[in-house]
C-alpha positions in Angstrom: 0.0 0.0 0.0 1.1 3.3 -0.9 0.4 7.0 0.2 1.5 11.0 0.1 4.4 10.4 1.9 6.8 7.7 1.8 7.2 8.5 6.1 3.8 8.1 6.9 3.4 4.5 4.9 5.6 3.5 7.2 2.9 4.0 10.0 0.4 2.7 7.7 2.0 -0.9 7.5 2.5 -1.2 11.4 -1.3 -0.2 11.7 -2.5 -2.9 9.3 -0.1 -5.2 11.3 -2.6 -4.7 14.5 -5.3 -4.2 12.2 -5.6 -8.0 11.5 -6.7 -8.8 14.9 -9.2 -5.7 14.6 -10.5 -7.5 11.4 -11.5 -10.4 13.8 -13.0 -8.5 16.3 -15.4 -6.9 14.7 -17.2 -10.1 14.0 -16.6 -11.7 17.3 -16.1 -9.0 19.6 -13.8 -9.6 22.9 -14.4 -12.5 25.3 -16.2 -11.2 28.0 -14.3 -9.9 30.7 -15.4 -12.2 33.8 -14.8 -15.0 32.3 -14.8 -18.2 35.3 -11.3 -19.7 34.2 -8.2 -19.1 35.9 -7.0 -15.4 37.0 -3.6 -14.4 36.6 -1.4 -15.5 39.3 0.3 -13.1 41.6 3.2 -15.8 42.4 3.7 -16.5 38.7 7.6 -15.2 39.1 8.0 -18.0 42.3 6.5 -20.8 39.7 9.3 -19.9 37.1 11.9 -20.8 39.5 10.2 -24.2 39.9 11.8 -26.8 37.7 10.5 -29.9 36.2 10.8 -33.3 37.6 12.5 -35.6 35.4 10.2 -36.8 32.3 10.1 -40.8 34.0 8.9 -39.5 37.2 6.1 -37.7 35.3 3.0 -39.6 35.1 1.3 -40.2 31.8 4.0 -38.3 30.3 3.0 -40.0 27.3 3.5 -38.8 23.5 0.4 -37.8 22.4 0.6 -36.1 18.1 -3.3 -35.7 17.8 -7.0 -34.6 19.5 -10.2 -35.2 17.6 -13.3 -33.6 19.3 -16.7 -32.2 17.9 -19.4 -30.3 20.0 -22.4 -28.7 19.4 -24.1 -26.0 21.5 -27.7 -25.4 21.5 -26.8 -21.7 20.2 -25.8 -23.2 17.1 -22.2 -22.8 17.2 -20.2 -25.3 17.0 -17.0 -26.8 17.9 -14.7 -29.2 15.8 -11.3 -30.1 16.7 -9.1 -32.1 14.2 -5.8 -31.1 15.3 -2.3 -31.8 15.1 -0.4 -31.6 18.8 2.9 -29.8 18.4 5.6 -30.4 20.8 4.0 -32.2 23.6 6.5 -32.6 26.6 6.6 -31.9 30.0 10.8 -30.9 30.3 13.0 -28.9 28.9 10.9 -26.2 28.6 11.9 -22.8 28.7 11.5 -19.3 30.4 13.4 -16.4 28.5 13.8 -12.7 29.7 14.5 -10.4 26.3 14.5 -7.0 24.9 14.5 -5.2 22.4 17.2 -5.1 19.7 17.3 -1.5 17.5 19.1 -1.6 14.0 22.6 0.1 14.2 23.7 2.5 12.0 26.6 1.8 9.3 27.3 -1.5 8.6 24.6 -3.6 9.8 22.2 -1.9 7.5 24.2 -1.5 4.8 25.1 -5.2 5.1 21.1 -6.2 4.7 21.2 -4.2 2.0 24.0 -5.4 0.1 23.0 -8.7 1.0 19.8 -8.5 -0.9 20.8 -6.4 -3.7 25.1 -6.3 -4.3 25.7 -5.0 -7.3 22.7 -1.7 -6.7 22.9 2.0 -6.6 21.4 2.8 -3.4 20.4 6.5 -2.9 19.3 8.0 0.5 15.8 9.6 0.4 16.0 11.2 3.5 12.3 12.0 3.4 12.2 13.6 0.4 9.4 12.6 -2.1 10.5 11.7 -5.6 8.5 11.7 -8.7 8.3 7.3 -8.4 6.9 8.1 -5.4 4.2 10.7 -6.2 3.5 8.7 -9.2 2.6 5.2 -7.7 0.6 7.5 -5.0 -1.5 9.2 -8.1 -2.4 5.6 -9.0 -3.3 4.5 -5.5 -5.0 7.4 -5.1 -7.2 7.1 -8.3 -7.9 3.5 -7.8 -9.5 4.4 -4.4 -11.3 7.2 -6.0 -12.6 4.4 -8.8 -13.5 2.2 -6.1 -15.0 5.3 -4.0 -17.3 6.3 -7.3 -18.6 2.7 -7.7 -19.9 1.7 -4.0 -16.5 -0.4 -3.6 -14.8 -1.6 -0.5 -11.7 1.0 -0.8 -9.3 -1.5 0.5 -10.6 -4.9 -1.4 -12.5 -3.6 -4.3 -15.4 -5.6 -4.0 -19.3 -4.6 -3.3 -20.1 -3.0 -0.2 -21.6 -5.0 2.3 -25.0 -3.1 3.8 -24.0 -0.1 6.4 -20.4 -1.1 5.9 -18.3 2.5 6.4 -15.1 3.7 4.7 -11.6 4.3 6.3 -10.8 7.8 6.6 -7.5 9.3 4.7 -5.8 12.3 5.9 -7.1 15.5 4.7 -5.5 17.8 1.4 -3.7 21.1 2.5 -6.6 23.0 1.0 -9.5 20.8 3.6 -6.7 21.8 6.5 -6.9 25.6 5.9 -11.3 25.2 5.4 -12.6 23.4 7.9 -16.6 24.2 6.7 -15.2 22.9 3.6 -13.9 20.0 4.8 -16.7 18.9 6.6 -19.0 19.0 3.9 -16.8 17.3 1.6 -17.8 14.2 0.2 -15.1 11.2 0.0 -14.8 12.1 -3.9 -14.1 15.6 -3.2 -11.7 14.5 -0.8 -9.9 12.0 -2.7 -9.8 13.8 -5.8 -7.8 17.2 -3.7 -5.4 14.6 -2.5 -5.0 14.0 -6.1 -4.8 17.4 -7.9 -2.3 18.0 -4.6 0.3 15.5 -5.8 0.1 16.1 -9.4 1.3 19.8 -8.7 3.7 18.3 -6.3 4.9 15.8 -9.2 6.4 19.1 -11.5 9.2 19.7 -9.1 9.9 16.6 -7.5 13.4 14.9 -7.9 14.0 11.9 -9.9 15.9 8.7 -7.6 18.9 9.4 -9.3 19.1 13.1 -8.0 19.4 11.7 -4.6 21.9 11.3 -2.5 23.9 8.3 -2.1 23.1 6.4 1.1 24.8 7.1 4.3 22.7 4.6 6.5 22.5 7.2 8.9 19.4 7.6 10.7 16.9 10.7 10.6 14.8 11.5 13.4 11.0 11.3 12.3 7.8 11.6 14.4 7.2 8.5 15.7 10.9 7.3 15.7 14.4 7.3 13.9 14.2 5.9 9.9 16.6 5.1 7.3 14.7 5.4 3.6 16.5 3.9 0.6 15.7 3.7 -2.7 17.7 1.0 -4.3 18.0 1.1 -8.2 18.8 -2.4 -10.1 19.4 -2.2 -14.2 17.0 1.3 -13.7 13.9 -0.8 -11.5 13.4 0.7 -8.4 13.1 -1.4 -4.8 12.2 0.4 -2.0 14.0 -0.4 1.9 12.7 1.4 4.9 14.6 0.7 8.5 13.0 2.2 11.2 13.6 2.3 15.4 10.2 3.3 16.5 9.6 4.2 20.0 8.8 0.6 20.9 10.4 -2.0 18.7 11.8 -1.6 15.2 11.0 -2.7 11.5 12.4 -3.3 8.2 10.6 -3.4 5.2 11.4 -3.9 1.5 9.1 -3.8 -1.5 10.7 -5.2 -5.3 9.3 -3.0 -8.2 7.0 -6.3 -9.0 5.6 -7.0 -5.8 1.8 -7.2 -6.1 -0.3 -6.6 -2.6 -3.7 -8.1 -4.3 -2.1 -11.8 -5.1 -4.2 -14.4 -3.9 -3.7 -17.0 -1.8 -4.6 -21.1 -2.6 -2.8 -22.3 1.0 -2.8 -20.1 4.0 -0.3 -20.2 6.7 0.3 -23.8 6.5 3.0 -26.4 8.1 6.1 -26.0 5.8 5.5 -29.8 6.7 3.4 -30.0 3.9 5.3 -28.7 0.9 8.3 -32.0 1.8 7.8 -33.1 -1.5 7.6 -29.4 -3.0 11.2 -29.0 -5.1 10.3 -25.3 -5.6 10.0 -24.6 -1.6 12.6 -26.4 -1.0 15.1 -24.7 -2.7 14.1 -21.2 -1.9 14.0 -22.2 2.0 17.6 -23.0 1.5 18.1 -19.8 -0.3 16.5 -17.9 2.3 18.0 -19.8 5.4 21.1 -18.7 4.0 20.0 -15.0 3.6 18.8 -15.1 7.2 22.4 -16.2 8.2 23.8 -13.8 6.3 22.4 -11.0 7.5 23.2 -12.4 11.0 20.2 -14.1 12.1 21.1 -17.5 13.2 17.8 -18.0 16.1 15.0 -18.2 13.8 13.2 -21.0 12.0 10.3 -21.7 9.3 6.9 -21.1 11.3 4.5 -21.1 8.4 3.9 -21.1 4.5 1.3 -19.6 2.4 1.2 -20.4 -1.5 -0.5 -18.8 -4.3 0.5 -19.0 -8.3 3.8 -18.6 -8.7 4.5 -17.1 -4.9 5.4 -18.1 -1.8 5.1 -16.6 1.8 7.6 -17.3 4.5 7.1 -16.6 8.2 10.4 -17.0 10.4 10.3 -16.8 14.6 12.5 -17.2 17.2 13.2 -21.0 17.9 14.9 -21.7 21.4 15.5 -25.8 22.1 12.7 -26.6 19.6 10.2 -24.0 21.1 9.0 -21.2 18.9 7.8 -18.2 18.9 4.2 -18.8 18.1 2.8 -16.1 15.7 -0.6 -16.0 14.2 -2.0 -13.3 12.1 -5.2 -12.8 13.8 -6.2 -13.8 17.2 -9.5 -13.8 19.5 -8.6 -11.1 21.9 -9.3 -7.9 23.0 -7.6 -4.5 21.9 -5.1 -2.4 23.8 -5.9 1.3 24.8 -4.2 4.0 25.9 -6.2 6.2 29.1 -7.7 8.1 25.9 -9.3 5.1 24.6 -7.0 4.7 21.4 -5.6 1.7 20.2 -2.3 1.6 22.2 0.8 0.9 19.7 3.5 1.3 22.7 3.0 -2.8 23.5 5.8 -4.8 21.6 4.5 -7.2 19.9 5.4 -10.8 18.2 9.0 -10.8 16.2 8.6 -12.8 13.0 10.4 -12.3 9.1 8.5 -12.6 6.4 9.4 -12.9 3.1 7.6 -13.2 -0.2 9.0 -14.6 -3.4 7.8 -14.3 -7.0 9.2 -16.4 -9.6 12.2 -17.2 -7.4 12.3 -13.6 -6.0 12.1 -11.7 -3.4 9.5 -8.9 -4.2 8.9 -8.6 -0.2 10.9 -8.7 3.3 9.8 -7.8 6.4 11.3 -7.6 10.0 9.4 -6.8 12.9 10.5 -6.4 16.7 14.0 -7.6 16.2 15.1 -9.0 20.5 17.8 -10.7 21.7 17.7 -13.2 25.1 18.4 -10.7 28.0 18.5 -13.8 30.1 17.5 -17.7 30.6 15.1 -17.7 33.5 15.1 -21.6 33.6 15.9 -23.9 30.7 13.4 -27.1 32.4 10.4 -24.6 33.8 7.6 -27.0 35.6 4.2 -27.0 33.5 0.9 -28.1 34.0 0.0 -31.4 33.0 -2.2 -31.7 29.7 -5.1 -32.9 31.2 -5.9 -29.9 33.1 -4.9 -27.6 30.4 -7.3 -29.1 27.9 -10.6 -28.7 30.7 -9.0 -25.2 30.7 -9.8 -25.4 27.2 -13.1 -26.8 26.9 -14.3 -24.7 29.5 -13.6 -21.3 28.1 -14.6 -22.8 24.9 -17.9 -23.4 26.2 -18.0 -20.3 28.2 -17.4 -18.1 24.5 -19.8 -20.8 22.5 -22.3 -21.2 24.9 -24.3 -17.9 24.6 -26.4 -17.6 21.0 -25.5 -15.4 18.4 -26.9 -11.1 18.7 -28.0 -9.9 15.9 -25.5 -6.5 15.3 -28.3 -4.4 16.3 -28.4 -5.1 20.0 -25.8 -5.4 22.8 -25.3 -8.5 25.0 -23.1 -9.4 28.5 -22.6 -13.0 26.9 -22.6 -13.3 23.3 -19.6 -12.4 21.5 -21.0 -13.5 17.7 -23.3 -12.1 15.0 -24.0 -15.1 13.5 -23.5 -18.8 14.1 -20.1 -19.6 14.2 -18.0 -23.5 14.0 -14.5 -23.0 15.3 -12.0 -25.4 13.6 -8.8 -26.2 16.0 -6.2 -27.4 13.7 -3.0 -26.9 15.3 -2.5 -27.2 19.2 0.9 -26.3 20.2 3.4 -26.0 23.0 5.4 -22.9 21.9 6.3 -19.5 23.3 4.1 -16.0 23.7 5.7 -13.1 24.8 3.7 -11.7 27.4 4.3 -8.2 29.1 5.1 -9.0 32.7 2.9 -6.9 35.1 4.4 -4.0 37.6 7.4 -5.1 36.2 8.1 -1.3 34.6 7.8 -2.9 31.0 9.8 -6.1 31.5 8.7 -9.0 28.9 9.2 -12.4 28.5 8.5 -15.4 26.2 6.4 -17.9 28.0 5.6 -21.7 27.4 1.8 -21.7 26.4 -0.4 -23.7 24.7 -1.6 -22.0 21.6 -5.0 -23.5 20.2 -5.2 -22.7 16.1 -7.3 -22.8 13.3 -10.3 -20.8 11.7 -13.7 -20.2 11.9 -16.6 -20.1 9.7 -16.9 -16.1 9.7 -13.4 -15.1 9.7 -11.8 -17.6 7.0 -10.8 -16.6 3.4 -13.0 -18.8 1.6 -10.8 -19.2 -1.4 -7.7 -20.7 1.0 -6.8 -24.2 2.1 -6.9 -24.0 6.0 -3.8 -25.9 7.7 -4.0 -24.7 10.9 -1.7 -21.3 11.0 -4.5 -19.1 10.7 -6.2 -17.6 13.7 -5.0 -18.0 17.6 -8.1 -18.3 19.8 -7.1 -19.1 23.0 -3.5 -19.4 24.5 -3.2 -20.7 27.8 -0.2 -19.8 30.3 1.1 -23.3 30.5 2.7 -23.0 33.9 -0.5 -21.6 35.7 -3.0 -22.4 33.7 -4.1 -18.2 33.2 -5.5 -17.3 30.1 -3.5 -14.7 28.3 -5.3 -12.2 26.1 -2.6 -11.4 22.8 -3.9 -8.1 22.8 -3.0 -7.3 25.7 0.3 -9.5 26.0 -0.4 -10.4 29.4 
């Protein structure tokens, strides 16, 4: 997605980031608040300390790969677990303490950057706005005007659903200076300043090649210090963006020929089931190298999407065979600050993604880049597996129980619109970072259980469903506390 100004995209990608979970919400709303199941425990720092008893001494401690379960609720909703059980263990599981690791300036951005491209021209944009850039804007601009003019969803294209609203874009310069005119403005009149704005802007604006060189020096910019590169390949132009924001920092790149509207045949699937795939197999091994390159040497494959002719990658931490479980969307509630606005200041989930073309990369992104400040306990005691799957079915029952409100009314109980089936397809044993309370913004990544899948209401029809999709409930897996991902505790 594009914009105005190449600074403020940047914000625009970390919003559509949380904006996935949003997505969720707004069909299921937030579990309600006094929910029956375990509280958070106030001795949860003397539990870390505890350490497992030796796997023999466990009882029942054994292997168990799969859980098959189907329930139905007199609200119509429905329950159907057909899942695979990932790393089920009781030892050697871990506690870590980290933080957060900003980019450098110098070497270890230039580095990235000459890793992925070594024989380019990179030029520093420092800000500035170059005719590429107000040119791709014009078009993203007049597409959502197209999309505005014929009843289209701005950011899908398709119909309008019934009452559904459209985001909001920051005003033109000539709506700033008239406020009566801006609020009588329609979206049209709106879009189409915004427009007329950059095509005088486009006269006098640089070409890439009348930039300078790159420093890798960072600027300071309004939400954080950035680096922005244009990098210029046999005259195509790739875009690389490294930024330190005030909590956590990002990387982006975008390949002249990456295309935000491909679609997708498999979604976030077990890299598992592309074994016999020759083509995923030799760009993993391409891009395990690139990863090592650039000095990453902790992560490992979490999940693959495919579509024609393109693959997506998603990379997490791995520590002793426990990863960093990310999901896309999740069934929790949203973060506010004491104004009531979606709070950005949490730091969320690292991952790297990467999406390839035709053997490319057109796509890379890293988010939240930490390092282990400290091993809290390498053989943590959990609770067994029976008790955390009646933690489980209980909140399950507790959110599926009530029937579904139609959007018109409010409810203490219902959290649907319609009737919803929740498919569990992945359960695993991984890690969540969770922000540790009246700690003074101390995290940690904690074993929990993470129970995945999809629902009925919330699933991309046209997409093979292998369990990477949606987190609904992850369960603290030393006491048993339910920890809501949008609030990371």
């Amino acid at each position: 997605m594009n914009g105005p100004n190449r600074i403020k995209i940047i914000s625009t990608i970390t919003v559509i980031f949380v904006g996935l979970s949003i997505c969720l919400m707004s069909a299921c709303q937030r579990t309600p608040e006094n929910t029956a199941i375990i509280a958070k425990n106030s001795d949860l720092y003397e539990l870390i300390k505890q350490t497992a008893e030796p796997e023999t001494a466990v009882e029942d401690a054994k292997h168990l790969d799969h859980w098959e379960l189907e329930q139905e609720y007199d609200s119509g909703n429905r329950l159907i677990i057909d899942a695979e059980i990932v790393n089920f263990c009781y030892t050697g599981v871990p506690v870590l303490s980290i933080s957060e690791k900003p980019f450098q300036n110098g070497s270890q951005l230039e580095n990235i950057v000459r890793t992925m491209f070594p024989d380019a021209v990179v030029y520093d944009q420092s800000g500035k706005l170059t005719k590429e850039d107000i040119e791709e804007s014009i078009l993203y601009y007049k597409e959502m005007l197209f999309r505005a003019d014929n009843n289209l969803n701005l950011m899908t294209g398709q119909p309008k659903s019934p009452g559904e609203t459209d985001p909001t874009f920051e005003l033109a310069e000539a709506y700033k200076n008239d406020p009566d005119a801006a609020a009588s403005a329609t979206l049209h009149d709106q879009l189409s300043a915004i427009i007329d704005e950059l095509e005088a802007q486009l006269a006098t604006a640089p070409e890439v090649t009348d930039l300078s060189l790159a420093s890798y020096q960072f600027i300071k910019a309004t939400d954080g210090n950035q680096v922005n590169l244009r990098v210029v390949v046999d005259g195509r132009i790739s875009t690389i963006d490294f930024v330190n924001w005030d909590t956590g920092s990002s990387f982006y790149m975008r390949a002249p020929d990456y295309d935000s509207s491909i679609k997708l045949q498999i979604y976030n699937s077990s890299p598992n089931l592309f074994a016999n795939d020759e083509v995923f197999q030799q760009e993993k091994k391409d891009i395990d190298q690139f990863l090592q390159s650039i000095g990453i040497d902790y992560m490992s494959l979490y999940s693959v999407s495919m579509g024609e002719n393109t693959y997506v990658y998603e990379y997490v931490r791995d520590f002793s065979g426990f990863m960093e479980v990310y999901t896309p969307q999740y069934l929790g509630t949203v973060a506010l600050d004491a104004n009531g606005d979606m709070n950005m200041n949490l730091w969320k989930t690292e991952h790297f993604y990467i999406e390839t073309k035709n053997g490319n990369i057109v796509r890379a992104e890293w988010i939240n880049p930490s390092t282990i400040s400290h091993i809290d306990n390498e053989n943590v005691k959990i609770l067994p597996w029976e008790t955390i799957q009646d933690i489980f079915m209980r909140q399950m029952d507790y959110i599926l129980t009530p029937s579904p409100i139609e959007k018109s009314e409010t409810s203490e109980g219902s959290i649907f619109y319609n009737e919803t089936s929740i498919y569990i397809q992945r359960v695993e044993l991984g890690l969540t970072k969770v922000l540790m309370r009246n700690s003074g913004g101390a995290y940690k990544l904690l074993p929990t259980w993470c129970f995945i899948g999809y629902d009925s209401n919330n699933s991309k029809s046209d997409a093979k469903h292998n369990g990477n999709e949606i987190c609904f409930l992850t369960i603290n897996a030393i006491d048993g506390s339910i920890i809501d991902r949008g609030q990371m505790y």
